[in-house]
C-alpha positions as CSV (number, residue, x, y, z in Angstrom):
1,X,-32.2,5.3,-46.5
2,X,-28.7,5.7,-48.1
3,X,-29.6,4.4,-51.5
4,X,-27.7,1.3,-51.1
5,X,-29.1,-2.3,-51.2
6,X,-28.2,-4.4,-48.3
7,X,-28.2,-8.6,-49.1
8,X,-29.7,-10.9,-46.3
9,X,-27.3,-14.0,-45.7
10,X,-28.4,-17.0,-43.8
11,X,-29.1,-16.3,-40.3
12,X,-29.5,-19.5,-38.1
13,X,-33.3,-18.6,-37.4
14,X,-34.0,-18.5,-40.8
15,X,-32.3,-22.3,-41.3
16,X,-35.1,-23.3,-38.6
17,X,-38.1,-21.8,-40.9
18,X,-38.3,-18.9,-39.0
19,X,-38.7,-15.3,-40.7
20,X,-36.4,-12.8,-40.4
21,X,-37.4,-9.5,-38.4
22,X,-35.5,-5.4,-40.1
23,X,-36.4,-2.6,-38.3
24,X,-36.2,0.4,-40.9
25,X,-35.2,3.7,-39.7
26,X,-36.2,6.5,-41.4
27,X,-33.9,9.0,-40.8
28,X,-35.5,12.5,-42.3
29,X,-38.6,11.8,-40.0
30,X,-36.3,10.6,-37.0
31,X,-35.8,13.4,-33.8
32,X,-33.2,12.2,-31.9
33,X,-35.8,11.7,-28.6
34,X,-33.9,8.4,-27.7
35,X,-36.7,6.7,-26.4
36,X,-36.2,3.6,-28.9
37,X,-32.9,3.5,-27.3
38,X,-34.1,3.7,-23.8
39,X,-36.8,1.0,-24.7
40,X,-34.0,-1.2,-26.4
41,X,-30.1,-0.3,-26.0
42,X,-29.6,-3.8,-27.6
43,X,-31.2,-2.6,-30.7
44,X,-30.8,0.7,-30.9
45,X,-28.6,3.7,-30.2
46,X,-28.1,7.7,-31.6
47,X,-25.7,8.4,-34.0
48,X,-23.2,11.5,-33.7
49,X,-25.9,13.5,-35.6
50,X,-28.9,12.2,-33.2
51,X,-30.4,9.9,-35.3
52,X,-31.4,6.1,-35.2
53,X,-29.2,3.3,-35.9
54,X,-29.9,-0.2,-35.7
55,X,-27.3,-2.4,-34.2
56,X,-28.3,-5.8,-35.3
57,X,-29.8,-6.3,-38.8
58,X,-31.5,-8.7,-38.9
59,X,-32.8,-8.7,-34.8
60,X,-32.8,-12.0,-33.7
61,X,-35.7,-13.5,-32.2
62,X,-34.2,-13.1,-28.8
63,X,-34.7,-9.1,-29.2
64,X,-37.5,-9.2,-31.1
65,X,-39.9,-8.0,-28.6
66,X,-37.2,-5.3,-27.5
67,X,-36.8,-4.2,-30.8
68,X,-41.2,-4.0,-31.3
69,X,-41.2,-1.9,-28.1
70,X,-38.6,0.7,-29.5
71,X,-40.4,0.9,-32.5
72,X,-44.1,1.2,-30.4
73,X,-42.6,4.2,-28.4
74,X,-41.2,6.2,-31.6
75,X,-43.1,9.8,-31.2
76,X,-42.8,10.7,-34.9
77,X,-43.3,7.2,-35.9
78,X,-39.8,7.0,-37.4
79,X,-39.1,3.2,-36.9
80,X,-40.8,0.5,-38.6
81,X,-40.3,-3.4,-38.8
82,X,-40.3,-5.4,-41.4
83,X,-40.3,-9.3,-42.3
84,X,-38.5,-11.1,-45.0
């Protein structure tokens, strides 16, 4: 994490009584493998420095599942989702 706190604003699912899905990357334990990326380019990509960055925050419902399977294939179990 870079220390800074990130605020939440509506998000259309959230108006329909839905909960909201983060995927937290933590960046000393990530690799640089890629496989989230291969398992979700919607979600994720590499960096310049080879580490994790999540390109929607929050992931909407429509990559939710894509977004769970990066997660699943982490080998250092670097990723990890939360709800809020």
């Amino acid at each position: 994490m870079t220390g800074r706190t990130q605020a939440l604003v509506a998000h259309p699912e959230q108006a329909q009584g839905g909960k909201l899905m983060r995927v937290i990357v933590d960046e000393a334990r990530c690799e640089g493998h890629g496989l989230c990326q291969d398992s979700a380019p919607d979600v994720f990509e590499l960096n310049d420095d080879g580490v994790a960055v999540v390109l929607v925050d929050p992931v909407p419902m429509a990559l939710s599942r894509q977004a769970e399977a990066g997660v699943r294939v982490c080998p250092v179990a670097a990723l990890s989702t939360a709800e809020s």
